[in-house]
VEXTI-734941 format. One line per 10 residues: number of its first residue (from 1); their letters; for each residue x, y, z of C-alpha. Coordinates in steps of 0.001 Angstrom, whole numbers. Example, Ala and Ser with C-alpha at 12.3 -4.5 7.8 and 13.67 -1.06 7.14 Angstrom:
<atoms>
1> AS> 12300 -4500 7800 ~ 13670 -1060 7140
</atoms>
This chain:
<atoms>
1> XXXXXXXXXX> -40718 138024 24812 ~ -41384 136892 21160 ~ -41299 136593 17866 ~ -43307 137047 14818 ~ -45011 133912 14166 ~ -43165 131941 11390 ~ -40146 133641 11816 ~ -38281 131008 13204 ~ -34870 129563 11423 ~ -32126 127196 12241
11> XXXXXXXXXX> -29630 130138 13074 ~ -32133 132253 15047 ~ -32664 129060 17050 ~ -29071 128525 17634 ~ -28292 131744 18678 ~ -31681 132718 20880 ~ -30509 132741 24874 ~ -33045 135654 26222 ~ -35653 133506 28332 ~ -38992 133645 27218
21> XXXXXXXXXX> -41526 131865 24850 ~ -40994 132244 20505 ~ -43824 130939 18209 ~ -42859 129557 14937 ~ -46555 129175 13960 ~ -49315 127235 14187 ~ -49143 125728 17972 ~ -45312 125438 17863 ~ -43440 127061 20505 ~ -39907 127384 21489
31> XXXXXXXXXX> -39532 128013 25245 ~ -35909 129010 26671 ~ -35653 128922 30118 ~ -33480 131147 32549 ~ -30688 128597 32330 ~ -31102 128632 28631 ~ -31886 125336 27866 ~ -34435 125534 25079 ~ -37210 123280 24726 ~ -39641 122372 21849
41> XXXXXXXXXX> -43766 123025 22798 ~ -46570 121942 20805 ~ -49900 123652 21735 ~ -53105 122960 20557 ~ -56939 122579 21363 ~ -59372 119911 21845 ~ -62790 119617 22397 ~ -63058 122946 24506 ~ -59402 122292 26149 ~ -56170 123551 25445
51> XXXXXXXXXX> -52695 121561 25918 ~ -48563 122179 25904 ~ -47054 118493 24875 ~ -43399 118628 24983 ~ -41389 117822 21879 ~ -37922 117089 23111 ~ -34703 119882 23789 ~ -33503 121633 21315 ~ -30395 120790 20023 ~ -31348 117090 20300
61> XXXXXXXXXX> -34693 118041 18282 ~ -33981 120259 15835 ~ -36269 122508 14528 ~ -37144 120889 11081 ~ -38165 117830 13325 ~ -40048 119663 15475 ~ -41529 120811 12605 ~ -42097 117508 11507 ~ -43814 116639 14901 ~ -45775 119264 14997
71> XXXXXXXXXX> -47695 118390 11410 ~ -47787 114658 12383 ~ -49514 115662 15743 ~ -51872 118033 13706 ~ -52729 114801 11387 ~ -53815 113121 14432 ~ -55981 116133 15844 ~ -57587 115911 12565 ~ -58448 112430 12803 ~ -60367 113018 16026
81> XXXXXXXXXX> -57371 110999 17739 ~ -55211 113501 19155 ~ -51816 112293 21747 ~ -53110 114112 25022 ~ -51054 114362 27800 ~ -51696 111545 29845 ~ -53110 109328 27484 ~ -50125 108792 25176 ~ -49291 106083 22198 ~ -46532 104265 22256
91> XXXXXXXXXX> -44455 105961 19679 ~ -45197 108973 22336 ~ -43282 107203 25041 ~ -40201 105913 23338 ~ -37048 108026 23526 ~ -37822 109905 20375 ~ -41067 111631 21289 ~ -39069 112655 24682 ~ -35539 113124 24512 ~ -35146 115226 27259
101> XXXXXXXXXX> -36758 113598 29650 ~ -35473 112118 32830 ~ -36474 108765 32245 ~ -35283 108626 28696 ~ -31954 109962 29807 ~ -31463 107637 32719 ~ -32210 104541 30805 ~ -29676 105799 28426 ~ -27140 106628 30521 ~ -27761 102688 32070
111> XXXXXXXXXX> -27496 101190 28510 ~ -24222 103078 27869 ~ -22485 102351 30997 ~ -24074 98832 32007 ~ -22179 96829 29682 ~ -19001 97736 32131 ~ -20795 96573 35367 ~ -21655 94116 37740 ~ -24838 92397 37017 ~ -25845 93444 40768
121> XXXXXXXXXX> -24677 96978 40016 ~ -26534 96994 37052 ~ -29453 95428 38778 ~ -29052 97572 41785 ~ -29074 101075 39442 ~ -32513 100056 37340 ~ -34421 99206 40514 ~ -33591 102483 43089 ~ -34909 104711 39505 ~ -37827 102414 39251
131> XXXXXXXXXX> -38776 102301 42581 ~ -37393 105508 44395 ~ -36559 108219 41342 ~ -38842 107391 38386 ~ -41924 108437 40945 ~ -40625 111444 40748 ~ -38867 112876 37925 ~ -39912 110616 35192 ~ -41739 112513 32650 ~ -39636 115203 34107
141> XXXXXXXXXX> -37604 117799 31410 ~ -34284 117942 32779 ~ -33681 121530 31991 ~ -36842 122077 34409 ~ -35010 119622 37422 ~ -34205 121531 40341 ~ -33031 121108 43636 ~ -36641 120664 45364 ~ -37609 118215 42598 ~ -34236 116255 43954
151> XXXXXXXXXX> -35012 116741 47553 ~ -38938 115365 46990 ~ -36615 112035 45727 ~ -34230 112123 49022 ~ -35961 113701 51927 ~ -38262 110612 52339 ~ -35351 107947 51847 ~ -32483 109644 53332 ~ -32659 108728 57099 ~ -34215 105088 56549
161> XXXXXXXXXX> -31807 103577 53988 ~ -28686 105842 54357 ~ -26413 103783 52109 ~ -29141 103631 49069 ~ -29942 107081 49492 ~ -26474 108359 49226 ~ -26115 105841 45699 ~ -28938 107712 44591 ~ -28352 110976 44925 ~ -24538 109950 42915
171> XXXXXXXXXX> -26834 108340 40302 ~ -29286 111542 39995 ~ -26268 113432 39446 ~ -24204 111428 36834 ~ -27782 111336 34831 ~ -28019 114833 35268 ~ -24236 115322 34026 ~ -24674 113450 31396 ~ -28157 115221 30261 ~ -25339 118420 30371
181> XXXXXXXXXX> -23354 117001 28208 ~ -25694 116281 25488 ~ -26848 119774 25465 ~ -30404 119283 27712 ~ -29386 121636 30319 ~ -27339 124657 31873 ~ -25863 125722 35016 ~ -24917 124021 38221 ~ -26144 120398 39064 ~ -28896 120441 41447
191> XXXXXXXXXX> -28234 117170 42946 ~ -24173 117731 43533 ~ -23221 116976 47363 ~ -20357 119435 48187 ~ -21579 122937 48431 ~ -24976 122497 47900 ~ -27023 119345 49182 ~ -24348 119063 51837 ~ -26183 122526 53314 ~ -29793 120926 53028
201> XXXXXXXXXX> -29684 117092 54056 ~ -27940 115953 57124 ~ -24537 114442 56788 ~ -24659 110630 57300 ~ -22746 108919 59958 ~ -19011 108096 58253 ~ -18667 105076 60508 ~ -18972 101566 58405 ~ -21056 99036 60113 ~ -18980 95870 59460
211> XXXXXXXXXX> -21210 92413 58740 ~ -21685 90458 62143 ~ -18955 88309 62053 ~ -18514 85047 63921 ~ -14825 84056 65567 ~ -12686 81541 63676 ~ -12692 79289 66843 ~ -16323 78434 65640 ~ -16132 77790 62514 ~ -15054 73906 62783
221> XXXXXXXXXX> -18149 73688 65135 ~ -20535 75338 62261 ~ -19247 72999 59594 ~ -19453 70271 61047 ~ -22737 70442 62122 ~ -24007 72102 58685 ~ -22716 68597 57245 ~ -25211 66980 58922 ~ -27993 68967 57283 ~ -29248 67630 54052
231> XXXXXXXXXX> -30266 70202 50878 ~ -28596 73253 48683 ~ -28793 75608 50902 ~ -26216 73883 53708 ~ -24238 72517 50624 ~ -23770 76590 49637 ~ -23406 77878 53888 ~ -20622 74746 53524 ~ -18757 76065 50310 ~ -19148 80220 51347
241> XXXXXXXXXX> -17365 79088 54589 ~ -14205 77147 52792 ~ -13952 80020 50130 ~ -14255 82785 51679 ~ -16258 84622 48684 ~ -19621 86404 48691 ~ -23234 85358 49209 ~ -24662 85941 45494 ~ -21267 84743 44257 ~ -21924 81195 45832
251> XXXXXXXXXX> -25071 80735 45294 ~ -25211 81415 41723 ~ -22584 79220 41145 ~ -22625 77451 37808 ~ -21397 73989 36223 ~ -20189 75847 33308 ~ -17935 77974 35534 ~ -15933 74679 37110 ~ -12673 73018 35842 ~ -12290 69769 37637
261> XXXXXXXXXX> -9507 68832 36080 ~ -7189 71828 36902 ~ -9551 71761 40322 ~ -10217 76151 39682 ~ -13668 77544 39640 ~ -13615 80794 37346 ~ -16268 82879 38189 ~ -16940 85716 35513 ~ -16824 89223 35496 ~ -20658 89928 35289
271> XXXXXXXXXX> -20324 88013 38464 ~ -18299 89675 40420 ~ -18339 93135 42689 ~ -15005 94837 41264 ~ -15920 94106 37408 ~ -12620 91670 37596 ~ -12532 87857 36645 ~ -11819 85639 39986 ~ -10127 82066 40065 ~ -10874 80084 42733
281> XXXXXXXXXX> -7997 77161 43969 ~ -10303 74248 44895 ~ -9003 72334 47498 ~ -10198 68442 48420 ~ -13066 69434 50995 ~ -14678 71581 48627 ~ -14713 69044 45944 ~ -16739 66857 48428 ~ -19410 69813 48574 ~ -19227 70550 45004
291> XXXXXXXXXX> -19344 66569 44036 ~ -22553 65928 46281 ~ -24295 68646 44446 ~ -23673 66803 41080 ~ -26848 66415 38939 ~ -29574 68064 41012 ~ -29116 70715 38149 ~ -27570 71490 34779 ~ -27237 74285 35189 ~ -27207 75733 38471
301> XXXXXXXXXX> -25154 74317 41573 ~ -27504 75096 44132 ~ -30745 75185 42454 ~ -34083 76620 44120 ~ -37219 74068 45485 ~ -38833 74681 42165 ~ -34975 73877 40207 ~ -35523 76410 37659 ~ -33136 79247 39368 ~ -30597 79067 42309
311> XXXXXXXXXX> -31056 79478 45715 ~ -32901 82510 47108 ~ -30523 85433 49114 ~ -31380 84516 52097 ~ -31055 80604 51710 ~ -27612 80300 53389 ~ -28635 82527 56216 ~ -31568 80401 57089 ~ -29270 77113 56895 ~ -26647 78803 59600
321> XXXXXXXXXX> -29557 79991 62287 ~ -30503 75865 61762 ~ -27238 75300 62972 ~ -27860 77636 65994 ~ -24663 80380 64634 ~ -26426 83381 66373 ~ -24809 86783 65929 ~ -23080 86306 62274 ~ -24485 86816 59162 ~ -22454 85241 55527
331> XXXXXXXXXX> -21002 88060 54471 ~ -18499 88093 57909 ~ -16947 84954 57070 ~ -14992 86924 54889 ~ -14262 88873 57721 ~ -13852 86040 59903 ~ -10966 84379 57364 ~ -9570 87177 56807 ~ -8898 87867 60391 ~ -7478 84278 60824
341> XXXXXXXXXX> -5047 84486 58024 ~ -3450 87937 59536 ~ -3602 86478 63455 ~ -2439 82831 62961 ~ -573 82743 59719 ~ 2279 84105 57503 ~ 813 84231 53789 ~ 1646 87381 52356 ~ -1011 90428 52589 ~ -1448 90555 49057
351> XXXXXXXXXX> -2149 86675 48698 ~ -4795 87414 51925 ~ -6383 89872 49646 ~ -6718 88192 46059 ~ -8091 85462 47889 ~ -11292 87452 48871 ~ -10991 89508 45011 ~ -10042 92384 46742 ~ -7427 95039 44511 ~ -4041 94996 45843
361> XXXXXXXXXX> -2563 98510 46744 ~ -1564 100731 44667 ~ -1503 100651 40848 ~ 2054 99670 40796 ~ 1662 96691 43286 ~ -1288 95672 41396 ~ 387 95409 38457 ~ 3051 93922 40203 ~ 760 90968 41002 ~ -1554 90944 37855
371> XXXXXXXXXX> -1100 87350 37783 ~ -3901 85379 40103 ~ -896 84150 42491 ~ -3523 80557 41934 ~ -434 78248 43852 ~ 53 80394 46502 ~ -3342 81408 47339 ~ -4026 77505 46867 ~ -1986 76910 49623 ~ -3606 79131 51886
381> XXXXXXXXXX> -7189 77921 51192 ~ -5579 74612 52265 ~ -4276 75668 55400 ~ -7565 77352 56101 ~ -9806 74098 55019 ~ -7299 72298 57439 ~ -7962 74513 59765 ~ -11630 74227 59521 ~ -11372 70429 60146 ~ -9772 70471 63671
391> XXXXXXXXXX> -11891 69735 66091 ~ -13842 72820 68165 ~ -11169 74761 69514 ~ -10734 78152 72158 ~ -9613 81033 71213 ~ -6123 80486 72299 ~ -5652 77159 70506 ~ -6973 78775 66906 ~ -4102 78258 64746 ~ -3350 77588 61627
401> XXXXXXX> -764 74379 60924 ~ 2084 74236 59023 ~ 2846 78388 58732 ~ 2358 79912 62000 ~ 3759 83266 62878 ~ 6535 84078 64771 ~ 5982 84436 68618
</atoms>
């Protein structure tokens, strides 16, 4: 269906929802889809060859500025210098020339919502578009996304990296949301889970696969013997041990972040997994690693070989396979303390957990506890660093001094 050509106004856009294709004149096209999103078409002719360049969704383009568009595109015909597809000018690819598109609507929907997260979430987000989405649905309309566009994204991924494939699907779908919500699409979302993907994509396993951790018996053995490696990286494996926190959150540790007076290390929120400020308690033995790493850096605490960023990810897993720990990996000495402090000791559960920055309960008990609890999570560091220094012991001997559970 149509209409007569220059016919077109404001209201007659508004109110069109019968799919088809309505020329306003002179290459410029309206096309509604079945869902009734409307999009803005420019067509034209070049050298023997005719093309459809997209102008953006209408309401986000209006149709006085796809008017305006349209005559600036004409210009450029004119001038033997037309924007084909596939060969665009910069002012084609910014955000204005495509408003509806996929791309342009995921970076948005990063820039809006990235000030709130982690700097890996962030981080995290812009790479699985860039490397796994993008592909795919970049230049893509979202009115014209649909579920086989989505499944081209997921059916490749979904059995090889379960855990990123699931994130991505979420983060196709809050774009997708979102591009509702701005008016650049109708009807159901082609990349929701329950009741529709759910039918076409196997279900993943629910079981977690906890981080190899090793036993708490060990862990004297392993520091002692990363002491007697020299460099950063056994400096870090040292410090991740005694605190308990995560890899990234050790080894970008910065000067700026230390107060050696008060003897607390605050590491920010970009820093952190749950978006929340976390004070560490320093205790004496990690004041010894901290003080040996003193001006290798200004900045950085354990810098790289070339000492312009910190140590690499996998730094402080090479420096605990030097020290023979087989079967662990960093992230399960987290597991590994956390385990000690329920088995050998009496600290409270909710001084366990803001140790490792985990949220406490329920939103009553967390607000309970909004202070950081710094003294009493002080002393339990201490009784685990204490701990740590015994000599190697067995399993039955592991205990903690000083506040050992009842028998």
């Amino acid at each position: 269906m149509g209409v007569t050509v220059g016919q077109l106004l404001p209201k007659q856009v508004k109110e069109l929802s019968e799919p088809g294709v309505y020329q306003d004149g002179r290459g410029l096209i309206l096309r509604v889809a079945k869902t009734g999103a409307k999009r803005w078409i420019f067509r034209f002719s070049f050298q023997g060859q005719r093309y459809d360049v997209g102008l953006g969704g209408y309401p986000a383009v209006s149709l006085k500025q796809a008017r305006l568009e349209a005559d600036r595109r004409r210009l450029k015909i004119a001038e033997g210098a037309p924007e084909l597809p596939g060969r665009r000018s910069p002012a084609a690819q910014s955000p204005a020339a495509g408003p509806d598109l996929f791309e342009t609507l995921a970076r948005q929907y990063i820039a809006t919502h990235g000030s709130s997260w982690s700097h890996d979430h962030h981080r995290q987000w812009v790479s699985s578009m860039e490397r796994y989405v993008f592909p795919v649905l970049s230049r893509r309309p979202v009115a014209e996304i649909d579920t086989d566009l989505v499944l081209q994204v997921l059916r490749p991924i979904w059995d090889k990296i379960e855990v990123t494939a699931a994130r991505i699907r979420n983060r196709i779908e809050s774009v997708l949301d979102a591009a509702q919500a701005l008016g650049f699409r109708e009807g159901a979302n082609p990349a929701r889970w329950r009741g529709h993907l759910d039918k076409l994509l196997p279900r993943h396993d629910r079981n977690v696969t906890h981080h190899p951790a090793a036993p708490a018996e060990s862990c004297p053995s392993v520091l002692h013997r990363l002491d007697s490696l020299d460099g950063p990286a056994a400096r870090a494996a040292e410090l991740l041990i005694l605190t308990s926190l995560r890899n990234a959150e050790v080894r970008e540790a910065r000067w700026a972040e230390f107060d050696f007076d008060a003897r607390r290390w605050t590491i920010p929120v970009e820093r952190m997994k749950r978006d929340k400020e976390h004070i560490v308690p320093l205790t004496d033995r990690m004041l010894e690693v901290l003080e040996q790493q003193k001006g290798q850096h200004d900045t950085w605490v354990f810098p790289n070989a070339r000492g312009k960023k910190p140590l690499p990810g996998n730094a402080i897993g090479r420096a605990l396979r030097k020290v023979k720990l087989e079967g662990a990996v960093p992230h399960g000495f987290r597991s590994t303390f956390r385990t000690w402090a329920a088995e050998t000791t009496s600290h409270p559960r909710e001084i366990c957990e803001k140790a490792l920055a985990h949220s406490i309960g329920s939103k009553t008990e967390a607000a309970y506890n909004r202070g950081p609890l710094l003294e009493k999570r002080r002393a339990l560091m201490s009784d685990w660093e204490t701990f740590l220094a015994m000599p190697e012991l067995s399993g039955s001997e592991a205990v903690a001094p000083g506040r050992l559970q009842d028998a």
